[in-house]
ZAMARGU-4260 file (C-alpha; in steps of 0.2 Angstrom, whole numbers, plus 5000, padded with zeros to 4 digits):
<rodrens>
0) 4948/5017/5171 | 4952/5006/5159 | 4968/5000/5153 | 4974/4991/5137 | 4990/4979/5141
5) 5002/4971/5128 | 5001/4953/5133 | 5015/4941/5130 | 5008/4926/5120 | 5016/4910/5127
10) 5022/4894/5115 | 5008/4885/5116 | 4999/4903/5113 | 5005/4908/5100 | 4996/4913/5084
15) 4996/4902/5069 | 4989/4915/5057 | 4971/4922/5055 | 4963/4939/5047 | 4970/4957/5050
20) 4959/4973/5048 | 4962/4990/5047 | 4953/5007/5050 | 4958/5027/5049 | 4956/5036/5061
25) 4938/5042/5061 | 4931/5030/5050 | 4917/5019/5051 | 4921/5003/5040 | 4935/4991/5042
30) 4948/4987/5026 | 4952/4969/5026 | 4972/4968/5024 | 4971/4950/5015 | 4982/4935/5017
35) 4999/4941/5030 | 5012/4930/5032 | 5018/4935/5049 | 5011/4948/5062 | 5023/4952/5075
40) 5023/4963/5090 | 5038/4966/5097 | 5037/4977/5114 | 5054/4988/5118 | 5056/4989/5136
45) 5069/5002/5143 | 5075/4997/5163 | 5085/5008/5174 | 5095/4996/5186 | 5094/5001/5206
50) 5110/4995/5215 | 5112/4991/5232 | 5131/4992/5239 | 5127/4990/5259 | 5141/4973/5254
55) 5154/4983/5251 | 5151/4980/5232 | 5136/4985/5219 | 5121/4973/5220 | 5106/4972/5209
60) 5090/4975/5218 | 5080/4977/5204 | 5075/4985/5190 | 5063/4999/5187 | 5056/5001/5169
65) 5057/5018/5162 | 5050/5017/5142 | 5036/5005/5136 | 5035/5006/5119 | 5030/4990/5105
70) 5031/4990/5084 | 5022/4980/5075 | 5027/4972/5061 | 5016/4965/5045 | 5026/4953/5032
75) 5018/4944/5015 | 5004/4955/5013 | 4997/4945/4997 | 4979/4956/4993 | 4983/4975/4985
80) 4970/4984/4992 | 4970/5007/4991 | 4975/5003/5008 | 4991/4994/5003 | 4996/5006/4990
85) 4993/5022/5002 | 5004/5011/5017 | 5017/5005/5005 | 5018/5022/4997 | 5015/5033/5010
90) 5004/5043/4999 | 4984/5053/5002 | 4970/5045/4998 | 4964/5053/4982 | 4957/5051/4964
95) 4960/5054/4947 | 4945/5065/4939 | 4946/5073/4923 | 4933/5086/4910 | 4928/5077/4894
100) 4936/5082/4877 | 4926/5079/4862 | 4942/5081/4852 | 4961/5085/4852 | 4976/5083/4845
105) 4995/5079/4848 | 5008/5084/4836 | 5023/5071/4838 | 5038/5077/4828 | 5050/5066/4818
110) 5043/5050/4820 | 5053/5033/4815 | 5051/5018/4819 | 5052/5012/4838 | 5042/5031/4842
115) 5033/5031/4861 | 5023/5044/4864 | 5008/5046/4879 | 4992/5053/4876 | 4987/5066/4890
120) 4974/5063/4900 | 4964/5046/4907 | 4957/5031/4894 | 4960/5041/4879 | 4951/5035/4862
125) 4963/5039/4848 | 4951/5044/4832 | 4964/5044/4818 | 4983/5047/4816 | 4990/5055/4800
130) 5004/5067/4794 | 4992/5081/4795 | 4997/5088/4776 | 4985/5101/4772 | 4978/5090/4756
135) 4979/5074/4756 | 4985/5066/4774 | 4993/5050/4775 | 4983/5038/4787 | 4993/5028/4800
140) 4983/5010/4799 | 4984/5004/4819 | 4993/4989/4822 | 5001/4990/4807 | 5011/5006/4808
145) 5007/5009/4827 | 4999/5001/4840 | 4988/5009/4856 | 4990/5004/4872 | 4973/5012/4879
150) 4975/5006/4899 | 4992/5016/4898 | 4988/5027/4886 | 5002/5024/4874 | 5007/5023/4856
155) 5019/5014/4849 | 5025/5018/4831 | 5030/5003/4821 | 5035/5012/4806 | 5033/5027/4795
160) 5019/5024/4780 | 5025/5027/4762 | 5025/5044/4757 | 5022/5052/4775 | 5028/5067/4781
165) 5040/5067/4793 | 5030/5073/4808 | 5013/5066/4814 | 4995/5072/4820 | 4985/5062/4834
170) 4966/5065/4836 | 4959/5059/4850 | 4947/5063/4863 | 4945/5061/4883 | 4928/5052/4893
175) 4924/5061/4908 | 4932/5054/4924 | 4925/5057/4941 | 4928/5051/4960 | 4917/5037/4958
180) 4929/5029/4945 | 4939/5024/4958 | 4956/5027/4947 | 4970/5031/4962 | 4980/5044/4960
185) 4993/5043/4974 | 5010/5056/4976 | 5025/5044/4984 | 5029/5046/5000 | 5021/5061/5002
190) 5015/5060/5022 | 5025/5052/5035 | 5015/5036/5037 | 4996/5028/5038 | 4991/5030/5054
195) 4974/5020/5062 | 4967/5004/5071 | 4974/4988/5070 | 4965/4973/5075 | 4971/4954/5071
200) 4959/4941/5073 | 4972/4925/5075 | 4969/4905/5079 | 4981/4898/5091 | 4993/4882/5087
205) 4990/4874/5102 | 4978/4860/5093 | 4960/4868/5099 | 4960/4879/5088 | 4957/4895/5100
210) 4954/4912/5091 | 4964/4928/5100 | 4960/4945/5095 | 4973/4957/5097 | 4969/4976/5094
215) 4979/4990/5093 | 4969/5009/5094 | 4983/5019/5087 | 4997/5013/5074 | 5007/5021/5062
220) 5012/5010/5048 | 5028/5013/5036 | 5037/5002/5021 | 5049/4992/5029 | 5059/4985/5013
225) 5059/4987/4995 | 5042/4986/4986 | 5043/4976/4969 | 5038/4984/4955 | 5046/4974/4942
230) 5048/4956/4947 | 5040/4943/4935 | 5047/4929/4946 | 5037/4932/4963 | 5020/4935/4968
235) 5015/4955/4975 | 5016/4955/4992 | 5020/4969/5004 | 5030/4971/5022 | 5024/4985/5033
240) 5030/4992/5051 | 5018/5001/5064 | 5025/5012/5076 | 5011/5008/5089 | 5008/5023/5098
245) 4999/5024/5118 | 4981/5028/5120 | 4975/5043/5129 | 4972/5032/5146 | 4989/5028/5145
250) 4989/5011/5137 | 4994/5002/5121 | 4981/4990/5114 | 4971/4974/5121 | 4972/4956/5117
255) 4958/4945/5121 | 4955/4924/5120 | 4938/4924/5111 | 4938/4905/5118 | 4944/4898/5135
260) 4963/4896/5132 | 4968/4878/5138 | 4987/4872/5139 | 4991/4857/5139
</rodrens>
């Protein structure tokens, strides 16, 4: 039967940085993670001492390992793929869809100056904006009394035009929006992790230039730190932790040398 062992890397072993792919569970294709910074597997042994005291004292004989488990830990993830959102956020892979609207409106009460206001739905189109009298509405001109943020979906009133009542009518209508869009819609931390395959395709520092693959069969990935969401002075990148779980025969994952591994 074959088993998967968690092998140490030596110094001269040790991975220098290479290409990490993931994979649910039951899937066929592979999702490139992008650029990491660090991959580091850390194995958690547990030992139970056995003591000998034939000496008249307790001596160490050896001792006998109890738990085998590892985590695996992913820093400086630079490419923002679903797959990082749903890890980062622990969220269901789903997508927006929505029933075209030929037309709508929204009534926004006392407006002034400074005004914010949403439209509902995905990539409205707003068709005109007045007071809504009954005789002779008064137009609001766009980007002169408000202006439309269409990716968001919201408006901004920049001030009231002369002679306007004090409330306001916004006519717009809705495209239809299906799956295939590929507009995520994820809840936060709505499941208890992203769980799948792991496999790491590394080059070794030892000057040859060696590739190691190292997969995982079974790993549970979670946010380790804060996620930026409003940080004009860094890059976006992401820090995940896998729970690396054992396979059915009792293992935790391979590593392989894709080349002969020579030390000097």
């Amino acid at each position: 039967m074959a088993t998967y062992p968690i092998r140490q890397l030596t110094s001269m072993q040790r991975l220098m940085g290479g290409a990490g792919l993931v994979r649910a569970h039951g899937d066929q294709k592979w999702t490139k993670t992008g650029p990491i910074e660090t991959v580091n597997l850390t194995p958690n042994i547990t030992v139970q001492p056995v003591y000998s005291n034939e000496w008249g004292d307790r001596r160490l004989l050896r001792n006998m390992t109890t738990t085998k488990e590892a985590t695996l830990e992913l820093t400086g993830i630079q490419m923002w793929t679903e797959w990082l959102y749903e890890a980062l956020f622990m969220s269901n892979h789903k997508y927006k869809t929505q029933a075209a609207v030929v037309t709508a409106t929204l009534e926004v009460e006392d407006v002034a100056a400074g005004t914010v206001v949403t439209l509902p739905g995905i990539n409205g189109t707003i068709t005109a904006i007045d007071d809504g009298a009954s005789g002779d509405p008064v137009e609001y001109t766009e980007n002169v009394d408000f202006i439309f943020h269409p990716s968001t979906g919201t408006i901004e009133f920049l001030k009231v035009p002369a002679g306007a009542a004090a409330d306001a009518t916004v006519r717009y209508s809705l495209p239809a929006v299906t799956e295939t869009a590929g507009l995520l819609d994820l809840e936060i931390m709505e499941n208890s992790g992203w769980r799948g395959e792991f496999i790491y395709i590394g080059v070794t520092k030892d000057g040859n230039g060696t590739e190691v693959k190292m997969h995982l069969p079974d790993v549970e990935f979670r946010p380790n730190g804060a996620i930026a969401t409003g940080d004009t002075a860094n890059p976006n990148v992401g820090g995940l932790t896998g729970s690396v779980y054992s396979t059915p025969d009792h293992g935790y994952g391979t590593i392989q040398g894709l080349a002969k591994i020579v030390n000097a």
